[in-house]
PyMOL commands that place a pseudoatom at each C-alpha (Angstrom):
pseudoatom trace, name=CA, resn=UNK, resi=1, chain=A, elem=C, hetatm=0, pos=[10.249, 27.273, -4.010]
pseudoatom trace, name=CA, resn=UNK, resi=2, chain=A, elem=C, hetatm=0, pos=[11.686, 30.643, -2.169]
pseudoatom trace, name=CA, resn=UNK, resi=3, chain=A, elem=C, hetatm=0, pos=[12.522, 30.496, 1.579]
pseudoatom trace, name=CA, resn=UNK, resi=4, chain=A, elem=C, hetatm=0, pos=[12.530, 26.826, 1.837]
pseudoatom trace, name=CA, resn=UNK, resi=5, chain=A, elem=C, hetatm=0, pos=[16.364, 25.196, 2.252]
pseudoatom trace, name=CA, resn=UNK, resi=6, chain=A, elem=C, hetatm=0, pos=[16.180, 21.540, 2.563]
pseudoatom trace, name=CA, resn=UNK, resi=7, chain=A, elem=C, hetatm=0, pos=[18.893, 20.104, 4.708]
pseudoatom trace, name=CA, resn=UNK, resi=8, chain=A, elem=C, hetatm=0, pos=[18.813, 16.343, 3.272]
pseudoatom trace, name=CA, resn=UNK, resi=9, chain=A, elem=C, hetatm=0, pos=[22.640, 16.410, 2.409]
pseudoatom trace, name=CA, resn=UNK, resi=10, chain=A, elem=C, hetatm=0, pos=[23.372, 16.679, 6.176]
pseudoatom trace, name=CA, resn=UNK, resi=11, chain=A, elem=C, hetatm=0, pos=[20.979, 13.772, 7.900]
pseudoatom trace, name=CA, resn=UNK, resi=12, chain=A, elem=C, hetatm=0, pos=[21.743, 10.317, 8.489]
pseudoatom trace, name=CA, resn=UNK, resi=13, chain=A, elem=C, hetatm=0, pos=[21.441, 7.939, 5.204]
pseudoatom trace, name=CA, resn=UNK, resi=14, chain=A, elem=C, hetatm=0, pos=[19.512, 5.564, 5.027]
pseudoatom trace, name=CA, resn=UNK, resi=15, chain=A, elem=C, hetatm=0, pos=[22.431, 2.962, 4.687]
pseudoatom trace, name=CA, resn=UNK, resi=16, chain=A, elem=C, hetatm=0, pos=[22.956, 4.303, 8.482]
pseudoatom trace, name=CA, resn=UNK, resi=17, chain=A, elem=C, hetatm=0, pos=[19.686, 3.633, 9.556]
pseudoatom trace, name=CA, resn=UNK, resi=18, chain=A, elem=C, hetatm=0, pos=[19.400, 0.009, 7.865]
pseudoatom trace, name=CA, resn=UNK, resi=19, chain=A, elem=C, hetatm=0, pos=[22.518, -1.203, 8.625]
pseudoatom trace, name=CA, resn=UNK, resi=20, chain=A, elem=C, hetatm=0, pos=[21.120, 0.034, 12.799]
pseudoatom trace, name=CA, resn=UNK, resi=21, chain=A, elem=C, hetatm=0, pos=[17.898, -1.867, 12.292]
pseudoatom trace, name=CA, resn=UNK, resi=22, chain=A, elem=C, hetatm=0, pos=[19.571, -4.602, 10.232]
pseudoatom trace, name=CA, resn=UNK, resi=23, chain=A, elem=C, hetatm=0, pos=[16.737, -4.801, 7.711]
pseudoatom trace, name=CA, resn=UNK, resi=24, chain=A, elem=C, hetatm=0, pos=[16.325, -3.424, 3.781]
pseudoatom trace, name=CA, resn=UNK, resi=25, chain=A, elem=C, hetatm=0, pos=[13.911, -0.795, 3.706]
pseudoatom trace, name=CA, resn=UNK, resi=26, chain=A, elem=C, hetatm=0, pos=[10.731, -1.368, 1.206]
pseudoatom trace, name=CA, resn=UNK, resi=27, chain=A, elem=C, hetatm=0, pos=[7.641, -0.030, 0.334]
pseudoatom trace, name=CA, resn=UNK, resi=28, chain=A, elem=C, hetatm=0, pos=[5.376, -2.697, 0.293]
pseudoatom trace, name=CA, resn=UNK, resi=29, chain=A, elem=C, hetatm=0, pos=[2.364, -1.496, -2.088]
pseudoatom trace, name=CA, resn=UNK, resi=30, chain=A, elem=C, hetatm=0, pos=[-0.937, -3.063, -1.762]
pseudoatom trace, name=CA, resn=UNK, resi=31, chain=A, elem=C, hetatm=0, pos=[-3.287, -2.297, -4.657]
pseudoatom trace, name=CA, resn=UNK, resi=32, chain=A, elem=C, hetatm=0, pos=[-6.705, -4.117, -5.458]
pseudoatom trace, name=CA, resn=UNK, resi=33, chain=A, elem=C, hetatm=0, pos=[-10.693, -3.481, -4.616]
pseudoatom trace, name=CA, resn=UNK, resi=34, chain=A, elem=C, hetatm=0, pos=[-12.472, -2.890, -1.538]
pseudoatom trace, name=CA, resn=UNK, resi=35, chain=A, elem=C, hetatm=0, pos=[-12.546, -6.793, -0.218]
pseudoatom trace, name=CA, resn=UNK, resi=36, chain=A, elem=C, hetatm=0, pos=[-10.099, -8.220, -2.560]
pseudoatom trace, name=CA, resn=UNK, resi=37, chain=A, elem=C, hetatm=0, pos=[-7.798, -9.036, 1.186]
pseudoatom trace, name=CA, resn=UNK, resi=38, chain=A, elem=C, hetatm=0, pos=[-5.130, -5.996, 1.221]
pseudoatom trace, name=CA, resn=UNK, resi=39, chain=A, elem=C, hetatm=0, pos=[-5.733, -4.971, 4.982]
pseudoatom trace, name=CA, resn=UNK, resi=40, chain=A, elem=C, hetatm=0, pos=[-6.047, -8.738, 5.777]
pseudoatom trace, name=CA, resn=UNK, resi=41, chain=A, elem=C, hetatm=0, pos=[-2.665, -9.656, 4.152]
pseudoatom trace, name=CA, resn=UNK, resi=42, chain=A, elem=C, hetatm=0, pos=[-0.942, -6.251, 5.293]
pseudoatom trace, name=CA, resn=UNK, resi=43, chain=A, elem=C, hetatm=0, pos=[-1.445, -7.110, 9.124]
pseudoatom trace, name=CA, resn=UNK, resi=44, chain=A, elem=C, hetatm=0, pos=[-0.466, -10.661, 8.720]
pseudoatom trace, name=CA, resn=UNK, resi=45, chain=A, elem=C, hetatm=0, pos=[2.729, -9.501, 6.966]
pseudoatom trace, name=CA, resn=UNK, resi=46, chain=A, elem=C, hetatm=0, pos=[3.226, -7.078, 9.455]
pseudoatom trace, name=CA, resn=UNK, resi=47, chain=A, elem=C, hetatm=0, pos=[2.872, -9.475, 12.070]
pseudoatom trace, name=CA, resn=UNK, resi=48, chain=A, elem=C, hetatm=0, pos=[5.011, -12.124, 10.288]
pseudoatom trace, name=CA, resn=UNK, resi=49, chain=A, elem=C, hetatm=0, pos=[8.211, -9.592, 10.123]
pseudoatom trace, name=CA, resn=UNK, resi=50, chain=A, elem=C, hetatm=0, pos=[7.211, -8.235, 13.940]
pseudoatom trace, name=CA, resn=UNK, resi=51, chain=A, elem=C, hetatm=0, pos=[8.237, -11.878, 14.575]
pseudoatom trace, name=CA, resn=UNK, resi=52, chain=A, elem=C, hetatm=0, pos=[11.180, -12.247, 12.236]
pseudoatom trace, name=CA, resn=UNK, resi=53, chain=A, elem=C, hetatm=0, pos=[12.516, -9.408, 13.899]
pseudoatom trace, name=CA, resn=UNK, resi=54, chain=A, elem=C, hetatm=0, pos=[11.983, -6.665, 11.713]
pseudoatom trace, name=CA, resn=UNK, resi=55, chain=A, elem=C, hetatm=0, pos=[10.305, -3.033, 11.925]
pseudoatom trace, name=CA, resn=UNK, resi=56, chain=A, elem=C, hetatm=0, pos=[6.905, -2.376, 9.959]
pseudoatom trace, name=CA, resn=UNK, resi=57, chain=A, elem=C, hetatm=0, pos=[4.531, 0.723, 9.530]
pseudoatom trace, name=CA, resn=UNK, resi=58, chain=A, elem=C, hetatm=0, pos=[1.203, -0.238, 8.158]
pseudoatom trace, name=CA, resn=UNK, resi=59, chain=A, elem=C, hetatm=0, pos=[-0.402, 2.510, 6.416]
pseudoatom trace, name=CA, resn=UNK, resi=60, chain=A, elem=C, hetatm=0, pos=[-4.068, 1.999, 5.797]
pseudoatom trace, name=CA, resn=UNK, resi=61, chain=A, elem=C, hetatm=0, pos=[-6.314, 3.618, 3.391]
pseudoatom trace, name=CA, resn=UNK, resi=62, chain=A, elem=C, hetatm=0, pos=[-8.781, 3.883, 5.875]
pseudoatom trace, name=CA, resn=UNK, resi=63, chain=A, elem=C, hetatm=0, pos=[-6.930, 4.962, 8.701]
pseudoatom trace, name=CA, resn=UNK, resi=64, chain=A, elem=C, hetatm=0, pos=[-5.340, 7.954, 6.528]
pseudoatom trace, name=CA, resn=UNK, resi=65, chain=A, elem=C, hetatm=0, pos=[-8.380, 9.304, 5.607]
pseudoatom trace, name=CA, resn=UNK, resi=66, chain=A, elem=C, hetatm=0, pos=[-9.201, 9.472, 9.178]
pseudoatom trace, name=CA, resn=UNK, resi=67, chain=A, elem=C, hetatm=0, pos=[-6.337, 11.118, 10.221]
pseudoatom trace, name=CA, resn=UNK, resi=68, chain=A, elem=C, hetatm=0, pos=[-3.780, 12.595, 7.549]
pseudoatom trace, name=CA, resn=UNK, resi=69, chain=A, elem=C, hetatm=0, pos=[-5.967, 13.128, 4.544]
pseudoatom trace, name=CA, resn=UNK, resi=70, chain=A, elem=C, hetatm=0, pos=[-9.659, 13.618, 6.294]
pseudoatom trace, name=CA, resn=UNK, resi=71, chain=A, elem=C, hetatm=0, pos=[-10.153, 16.764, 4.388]
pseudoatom trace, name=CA, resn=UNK, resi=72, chain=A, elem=C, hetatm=0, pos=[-10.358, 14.557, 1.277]
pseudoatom trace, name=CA, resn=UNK, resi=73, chain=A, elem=C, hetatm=0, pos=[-13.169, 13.243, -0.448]
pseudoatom trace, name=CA, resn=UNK, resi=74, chain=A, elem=C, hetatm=0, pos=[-13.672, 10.667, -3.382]
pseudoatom trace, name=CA, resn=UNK, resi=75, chain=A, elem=C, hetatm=0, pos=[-13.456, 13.381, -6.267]
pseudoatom trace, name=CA, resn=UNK, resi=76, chain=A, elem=C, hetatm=0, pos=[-11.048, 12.151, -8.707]
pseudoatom trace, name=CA, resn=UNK, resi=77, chain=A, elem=C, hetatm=0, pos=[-8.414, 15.144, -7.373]
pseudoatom trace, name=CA, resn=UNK, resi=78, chain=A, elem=C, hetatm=0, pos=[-8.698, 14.502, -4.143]
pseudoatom trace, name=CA, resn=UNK, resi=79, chain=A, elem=C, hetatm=0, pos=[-8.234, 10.604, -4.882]
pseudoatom trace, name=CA, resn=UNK, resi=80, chain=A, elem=C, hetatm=0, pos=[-5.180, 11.255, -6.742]
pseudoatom trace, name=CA, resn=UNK, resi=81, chain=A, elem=C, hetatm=0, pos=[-4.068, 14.022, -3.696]
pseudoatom trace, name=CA, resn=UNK, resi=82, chain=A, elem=C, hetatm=0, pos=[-4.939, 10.796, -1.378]
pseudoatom trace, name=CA, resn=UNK, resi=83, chain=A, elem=C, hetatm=0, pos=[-2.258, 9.089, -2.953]
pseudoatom trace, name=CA, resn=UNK, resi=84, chain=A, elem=C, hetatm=0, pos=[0.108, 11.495, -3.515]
pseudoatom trace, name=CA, resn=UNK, resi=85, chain=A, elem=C, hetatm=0, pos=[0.301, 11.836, 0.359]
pseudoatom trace, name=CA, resn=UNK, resi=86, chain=A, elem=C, hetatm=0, pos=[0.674, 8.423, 1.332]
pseudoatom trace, name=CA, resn=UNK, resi=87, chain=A, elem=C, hetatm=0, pos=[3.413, 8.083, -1.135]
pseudoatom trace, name=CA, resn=UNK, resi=88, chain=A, elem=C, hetatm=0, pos=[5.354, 10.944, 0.353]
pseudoatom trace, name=CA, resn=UNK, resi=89, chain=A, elem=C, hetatm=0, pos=[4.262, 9.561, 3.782]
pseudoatom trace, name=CA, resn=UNK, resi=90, chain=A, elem=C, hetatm=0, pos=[5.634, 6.161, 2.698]
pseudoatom trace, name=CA, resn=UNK, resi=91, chain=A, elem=C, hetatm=0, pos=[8.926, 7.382, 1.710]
pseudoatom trace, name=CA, resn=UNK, resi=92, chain=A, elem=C, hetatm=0, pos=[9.493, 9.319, 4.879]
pseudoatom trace, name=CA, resn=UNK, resi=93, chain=A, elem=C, hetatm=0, pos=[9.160, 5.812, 6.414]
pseudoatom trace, name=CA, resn=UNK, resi=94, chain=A, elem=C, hetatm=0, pos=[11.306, 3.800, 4.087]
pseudoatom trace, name=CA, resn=UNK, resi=95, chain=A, elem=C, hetatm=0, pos=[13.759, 6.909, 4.375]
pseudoatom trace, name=CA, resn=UNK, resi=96, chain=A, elem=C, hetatm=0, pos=[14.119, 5.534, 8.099]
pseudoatom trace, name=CA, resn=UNK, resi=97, chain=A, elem=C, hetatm=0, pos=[14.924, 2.122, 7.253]
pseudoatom trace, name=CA, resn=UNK, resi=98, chain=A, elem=C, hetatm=0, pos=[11.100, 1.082, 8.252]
pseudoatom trace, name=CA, resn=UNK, resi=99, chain=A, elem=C, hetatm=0, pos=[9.375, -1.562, 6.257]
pseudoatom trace, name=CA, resn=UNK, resi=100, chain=A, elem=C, hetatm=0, pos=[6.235, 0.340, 5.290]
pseudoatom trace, name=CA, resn=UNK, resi=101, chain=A, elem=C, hetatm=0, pos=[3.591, -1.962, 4.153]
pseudoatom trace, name=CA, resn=UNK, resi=102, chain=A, elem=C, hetatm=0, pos=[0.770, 0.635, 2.174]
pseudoatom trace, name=CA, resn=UNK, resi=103, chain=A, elem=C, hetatm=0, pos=[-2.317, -1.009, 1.980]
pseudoatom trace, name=CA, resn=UNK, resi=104, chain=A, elem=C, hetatm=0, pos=[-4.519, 1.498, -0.649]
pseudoatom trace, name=CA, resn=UNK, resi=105, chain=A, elem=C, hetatm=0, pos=[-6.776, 0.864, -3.447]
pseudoatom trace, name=CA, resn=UNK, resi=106, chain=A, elem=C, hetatm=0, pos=[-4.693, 2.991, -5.733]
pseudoatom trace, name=CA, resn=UNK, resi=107, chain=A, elem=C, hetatm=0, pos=[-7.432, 2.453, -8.348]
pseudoatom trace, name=CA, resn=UNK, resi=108, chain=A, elem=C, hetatm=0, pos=[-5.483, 3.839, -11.466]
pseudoatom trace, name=CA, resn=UNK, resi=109, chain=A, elem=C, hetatm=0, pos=[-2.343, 3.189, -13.347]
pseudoatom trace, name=CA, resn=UNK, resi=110, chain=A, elem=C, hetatm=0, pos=[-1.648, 7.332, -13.735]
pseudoatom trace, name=CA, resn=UNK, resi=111, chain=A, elem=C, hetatm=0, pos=[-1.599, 7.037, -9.734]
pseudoatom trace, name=CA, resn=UNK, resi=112, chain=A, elem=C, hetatm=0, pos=[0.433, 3.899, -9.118]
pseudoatom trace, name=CA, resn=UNK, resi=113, chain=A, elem=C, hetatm=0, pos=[2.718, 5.519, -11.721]
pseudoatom trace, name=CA, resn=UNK, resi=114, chain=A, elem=C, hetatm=0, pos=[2.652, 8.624, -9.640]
pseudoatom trace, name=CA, resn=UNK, resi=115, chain=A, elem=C, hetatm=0, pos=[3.436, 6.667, -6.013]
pseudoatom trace, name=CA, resn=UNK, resi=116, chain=A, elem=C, hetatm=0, pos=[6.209, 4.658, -7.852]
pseudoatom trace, name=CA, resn=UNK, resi=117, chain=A, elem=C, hetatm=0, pos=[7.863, 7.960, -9.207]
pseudoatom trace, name=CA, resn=UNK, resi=118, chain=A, elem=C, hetatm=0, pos=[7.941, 9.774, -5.696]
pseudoatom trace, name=CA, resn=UNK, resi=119, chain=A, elem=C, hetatm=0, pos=[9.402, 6.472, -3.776]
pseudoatom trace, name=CA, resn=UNK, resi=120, chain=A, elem=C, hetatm=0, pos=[11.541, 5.429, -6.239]
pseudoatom trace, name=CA, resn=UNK, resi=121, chain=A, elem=C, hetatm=0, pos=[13.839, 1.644, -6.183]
pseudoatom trace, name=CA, resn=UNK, resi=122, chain=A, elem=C, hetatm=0, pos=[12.247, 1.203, -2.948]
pseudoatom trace, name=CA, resn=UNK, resi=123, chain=A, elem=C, hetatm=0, pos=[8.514, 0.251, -4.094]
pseudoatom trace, name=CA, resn=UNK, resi=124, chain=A, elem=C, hetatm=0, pos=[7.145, -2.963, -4.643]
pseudoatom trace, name=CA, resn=UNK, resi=125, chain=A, elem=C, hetatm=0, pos=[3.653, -2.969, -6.522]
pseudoatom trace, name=CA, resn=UNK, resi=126, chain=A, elem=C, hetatm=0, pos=[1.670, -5.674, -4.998]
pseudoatom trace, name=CA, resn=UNK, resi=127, chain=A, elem=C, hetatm=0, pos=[-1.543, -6.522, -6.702]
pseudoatom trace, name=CA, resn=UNK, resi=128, chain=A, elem=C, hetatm=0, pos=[-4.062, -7.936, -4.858]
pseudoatom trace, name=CA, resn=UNK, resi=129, chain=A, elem=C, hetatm=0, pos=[-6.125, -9.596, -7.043]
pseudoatom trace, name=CA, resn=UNK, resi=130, chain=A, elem=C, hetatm=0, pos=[-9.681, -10.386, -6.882]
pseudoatom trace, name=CA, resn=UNK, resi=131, chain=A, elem=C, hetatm=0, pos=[-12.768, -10.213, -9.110]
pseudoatom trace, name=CA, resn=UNK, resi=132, chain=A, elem=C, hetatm=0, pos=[-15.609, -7.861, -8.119]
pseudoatom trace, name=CA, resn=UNK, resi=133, chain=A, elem=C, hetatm=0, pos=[-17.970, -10.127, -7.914]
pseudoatom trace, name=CA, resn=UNK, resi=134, chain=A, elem=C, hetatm=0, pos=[-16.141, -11.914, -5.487]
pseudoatom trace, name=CA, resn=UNK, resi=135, chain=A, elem=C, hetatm=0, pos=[-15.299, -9.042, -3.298]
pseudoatom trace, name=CA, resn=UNK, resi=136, chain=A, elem=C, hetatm=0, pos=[-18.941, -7.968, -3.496]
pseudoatom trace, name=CA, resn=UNK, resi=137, chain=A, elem=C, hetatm=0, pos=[-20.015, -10.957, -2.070]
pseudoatom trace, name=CA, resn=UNK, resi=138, chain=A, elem=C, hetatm=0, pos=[-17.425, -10.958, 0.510]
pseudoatom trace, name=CA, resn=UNK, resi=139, chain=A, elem=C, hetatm=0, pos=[-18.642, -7.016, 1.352]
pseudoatom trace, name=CA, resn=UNK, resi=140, chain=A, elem=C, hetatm=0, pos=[-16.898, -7.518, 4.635]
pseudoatom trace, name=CA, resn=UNK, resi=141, chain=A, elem=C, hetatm=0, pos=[-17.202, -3.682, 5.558]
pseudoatom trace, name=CA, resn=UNK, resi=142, chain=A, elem=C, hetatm=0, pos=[-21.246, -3.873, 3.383]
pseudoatom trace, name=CA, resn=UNK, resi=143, chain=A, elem=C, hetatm=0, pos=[-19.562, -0.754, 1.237]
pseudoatom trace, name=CA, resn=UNK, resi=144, chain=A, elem=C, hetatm=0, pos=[-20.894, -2.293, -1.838]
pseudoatom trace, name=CA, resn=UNK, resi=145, chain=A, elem=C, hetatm=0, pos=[-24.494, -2.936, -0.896]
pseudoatom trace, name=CA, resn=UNK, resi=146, chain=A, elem=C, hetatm=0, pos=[-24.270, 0.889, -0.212]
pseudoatom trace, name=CA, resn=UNK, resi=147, chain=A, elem=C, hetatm=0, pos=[-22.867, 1.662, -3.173]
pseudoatom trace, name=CA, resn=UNK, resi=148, chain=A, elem=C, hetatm=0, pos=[-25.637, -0.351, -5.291]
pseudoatom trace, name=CA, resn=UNK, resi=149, chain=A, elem=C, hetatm=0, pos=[-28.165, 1.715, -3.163]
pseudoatom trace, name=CA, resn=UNK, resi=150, chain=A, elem=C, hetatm=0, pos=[-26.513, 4.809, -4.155]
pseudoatom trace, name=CA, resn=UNK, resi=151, chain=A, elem=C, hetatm=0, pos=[-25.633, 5.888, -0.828]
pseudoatom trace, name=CA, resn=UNK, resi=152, chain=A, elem=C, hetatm=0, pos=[-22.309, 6.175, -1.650]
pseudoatom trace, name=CA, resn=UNK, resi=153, chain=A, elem=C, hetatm=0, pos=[-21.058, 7.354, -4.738]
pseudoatom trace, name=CA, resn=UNK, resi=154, chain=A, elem=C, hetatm=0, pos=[-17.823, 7.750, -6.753]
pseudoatom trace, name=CA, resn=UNK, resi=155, chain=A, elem=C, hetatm=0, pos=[-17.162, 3.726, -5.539]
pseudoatom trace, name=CA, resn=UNK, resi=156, chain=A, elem=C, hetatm=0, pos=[-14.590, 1.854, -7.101]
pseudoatom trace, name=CA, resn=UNK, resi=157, chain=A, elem=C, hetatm=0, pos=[-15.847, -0.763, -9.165]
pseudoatom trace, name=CA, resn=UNK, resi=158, chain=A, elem=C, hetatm=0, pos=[-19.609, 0.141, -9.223]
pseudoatom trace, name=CA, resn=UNK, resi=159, chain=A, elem=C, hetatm=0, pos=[-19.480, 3.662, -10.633]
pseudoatom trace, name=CA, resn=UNK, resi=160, chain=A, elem=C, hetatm=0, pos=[-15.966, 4.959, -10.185]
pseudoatom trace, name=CA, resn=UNK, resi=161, chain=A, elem=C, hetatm=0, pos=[-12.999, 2.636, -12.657]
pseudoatom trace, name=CA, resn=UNK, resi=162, chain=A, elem=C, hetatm=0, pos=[-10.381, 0.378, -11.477]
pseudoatom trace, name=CA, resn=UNK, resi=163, chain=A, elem=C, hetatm=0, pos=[-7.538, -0.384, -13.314]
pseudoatom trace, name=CA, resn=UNK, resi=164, chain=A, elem=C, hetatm=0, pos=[-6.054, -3.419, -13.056]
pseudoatom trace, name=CA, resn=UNK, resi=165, chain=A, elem=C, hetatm=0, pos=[-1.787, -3.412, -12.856]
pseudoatom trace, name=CA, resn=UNK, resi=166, chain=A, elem=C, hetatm=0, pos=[-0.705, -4.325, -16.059]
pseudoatom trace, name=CA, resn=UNK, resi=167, chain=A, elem=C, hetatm=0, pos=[2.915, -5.382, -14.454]
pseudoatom trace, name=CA, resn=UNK, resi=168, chain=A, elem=C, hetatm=0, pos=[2.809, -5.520, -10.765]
pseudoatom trace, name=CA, resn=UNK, resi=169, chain=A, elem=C, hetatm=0, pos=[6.255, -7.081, -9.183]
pseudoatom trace, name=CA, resn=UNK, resi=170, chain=A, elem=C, hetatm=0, pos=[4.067, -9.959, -7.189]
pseudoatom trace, name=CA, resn=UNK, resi=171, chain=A, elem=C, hetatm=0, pos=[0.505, -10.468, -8.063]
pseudoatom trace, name=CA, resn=UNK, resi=172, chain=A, elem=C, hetatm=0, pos=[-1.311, -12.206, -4.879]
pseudoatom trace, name=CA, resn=UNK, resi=173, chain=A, elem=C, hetatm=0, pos=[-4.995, -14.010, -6.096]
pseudoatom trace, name=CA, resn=UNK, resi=174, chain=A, elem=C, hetatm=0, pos=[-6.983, -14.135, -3.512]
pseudoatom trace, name=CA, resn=UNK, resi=175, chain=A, elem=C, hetatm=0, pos=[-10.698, -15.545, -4.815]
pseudoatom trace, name=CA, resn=UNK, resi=176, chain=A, elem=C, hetatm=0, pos=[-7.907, -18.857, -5.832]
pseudoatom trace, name=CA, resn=UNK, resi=177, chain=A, elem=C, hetatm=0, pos=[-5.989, -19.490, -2.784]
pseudoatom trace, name=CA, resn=UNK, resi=178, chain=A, elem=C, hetatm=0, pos=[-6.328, -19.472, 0.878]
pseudoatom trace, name=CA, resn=UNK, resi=179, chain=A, elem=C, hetatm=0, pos=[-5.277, -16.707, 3.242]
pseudoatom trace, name=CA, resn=UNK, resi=180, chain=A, elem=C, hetatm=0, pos=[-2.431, -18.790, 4.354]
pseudoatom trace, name=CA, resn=UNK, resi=181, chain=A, elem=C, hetatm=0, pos=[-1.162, -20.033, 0.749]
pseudoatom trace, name=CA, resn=UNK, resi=182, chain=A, elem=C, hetatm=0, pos=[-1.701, -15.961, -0.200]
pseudoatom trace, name=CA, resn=UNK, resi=183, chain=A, elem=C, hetatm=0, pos=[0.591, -14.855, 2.893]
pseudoatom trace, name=CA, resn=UNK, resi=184, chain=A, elem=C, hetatm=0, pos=[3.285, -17.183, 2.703]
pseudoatom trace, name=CA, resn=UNK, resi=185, chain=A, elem=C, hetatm=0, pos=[3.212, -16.279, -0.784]
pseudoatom trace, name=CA, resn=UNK, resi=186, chain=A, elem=C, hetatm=0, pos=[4.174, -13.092, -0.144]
pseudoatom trace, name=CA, resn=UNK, resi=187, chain=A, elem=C, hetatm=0, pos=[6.327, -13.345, 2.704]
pseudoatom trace, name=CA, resn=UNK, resi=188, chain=A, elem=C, hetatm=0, pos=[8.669, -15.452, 0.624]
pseudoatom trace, name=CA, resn=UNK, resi=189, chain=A, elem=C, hetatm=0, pos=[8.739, -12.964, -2.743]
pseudoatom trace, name=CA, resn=UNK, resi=190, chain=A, elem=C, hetatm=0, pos=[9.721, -9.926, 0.059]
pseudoatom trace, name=CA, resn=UNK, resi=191, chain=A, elem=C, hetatm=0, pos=[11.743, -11.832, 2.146]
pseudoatom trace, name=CA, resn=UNK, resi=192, chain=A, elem=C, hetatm=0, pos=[14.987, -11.581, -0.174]
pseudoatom trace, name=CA, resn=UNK, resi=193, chain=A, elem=C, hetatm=0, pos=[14.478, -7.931, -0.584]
pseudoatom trace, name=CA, resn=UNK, resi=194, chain=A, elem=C, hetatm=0, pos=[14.431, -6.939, 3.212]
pseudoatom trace, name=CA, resn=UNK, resi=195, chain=A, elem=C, hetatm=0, pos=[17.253, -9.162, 4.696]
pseudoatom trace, name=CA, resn=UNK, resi=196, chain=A, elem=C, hetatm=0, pos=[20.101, -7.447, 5.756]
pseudoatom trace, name=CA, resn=UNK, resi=197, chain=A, elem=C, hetatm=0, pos=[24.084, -9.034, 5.163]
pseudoatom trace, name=CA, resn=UNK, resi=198, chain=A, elem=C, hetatm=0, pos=[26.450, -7.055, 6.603]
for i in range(1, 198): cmd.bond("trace and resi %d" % i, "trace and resi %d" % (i + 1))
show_as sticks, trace
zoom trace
């Protein structure tokens, strides 16, 4: 691209930055359906490392399309675009050192494949797995009921597909386990990655 000269050879590294914060950088992927648990688990992780001592970023599907990617809509582009952002996003983050927990349905394996490419060693595919029906009856934010009525449309799971991960790193089921089995769960197949021995 002409006229753009990137100066990454000259910042900090991120071996700087971790060995400051004393915590492993991650990417923290959360993948699964509308209601399957991902925001719910992403804030109690986040909370559980506050406490440990470590720093987090949550990045929420939700609250990037209301800020960051509001000029997208639910076309498949613009889903893969979606991504594509909070990957980059994401890496910025783990760039820092930060612990960046991504909470998105990522509802394809082209565009996991895609967010794993641009963050590289650093991401860790979490699925968070939950059968539709289940999730449907959960309809914590009444998306689906919507959805059925047509009001919405290009839905995951109703009339828009959803992949399931073939080969996520740590696959969290939540319709089988309680919130607190699911957490600690996860919190102890992360907690290896992120600590910090000087």
């Amino acid at each position: 691209m002409e006229n753009i000269y990137p100066i990454f050879d000259s910042i900090l590294s991120l071996e700087d930055k971790e060995k400051m914060l004393k915590q492993h950088s991650l990417v923290v992927w959360l993948v699964g359906l509308s209601g399957s648990g991902k925001s719910t688990l992403a804030t109690s992780l986040e909370n559980a490392l506050h406490q440990m001592g470590y720093l987090t970023q949550i990045l929420d599907g939700d609250n990037l399309r209301s800020g960051i990617n509001n000029n997208l809509s639910f076309t498949e582009a613009d889903r893969i675009e979606n991504i594509r952002r909070a990957a980059e996003v994401s890496k910025l983050f783990a760039n820092c050192g930060v612990i960046t927990i991504s909470s998105l349905i990522s509802p394809t394996q082209e565009i996991r494949d895609m967010a794993r490419e641009i963050i590289g060693d650093r991401y860790v595919e979490v699925y968070v797995n939950c059968p539709i029906e289940v999730c449907e009856a959960r309809d914590v934010k009444g998306l689906y009921r919507r959805a059925r009525n047509g009001e919405i449309k290009n839905f995951t799971g109703i009339d828009s597909p959803f992949e399931a991960p073939v080969d996520p790193d740590i696959e969290i089921k939540t319709d089988m386990n309680t919130i607190e089995h699911c957490h600690n769960q996860l919190v102890e197949q992360l907690i290896g990655k992120i600590k910090f021995e000087e």
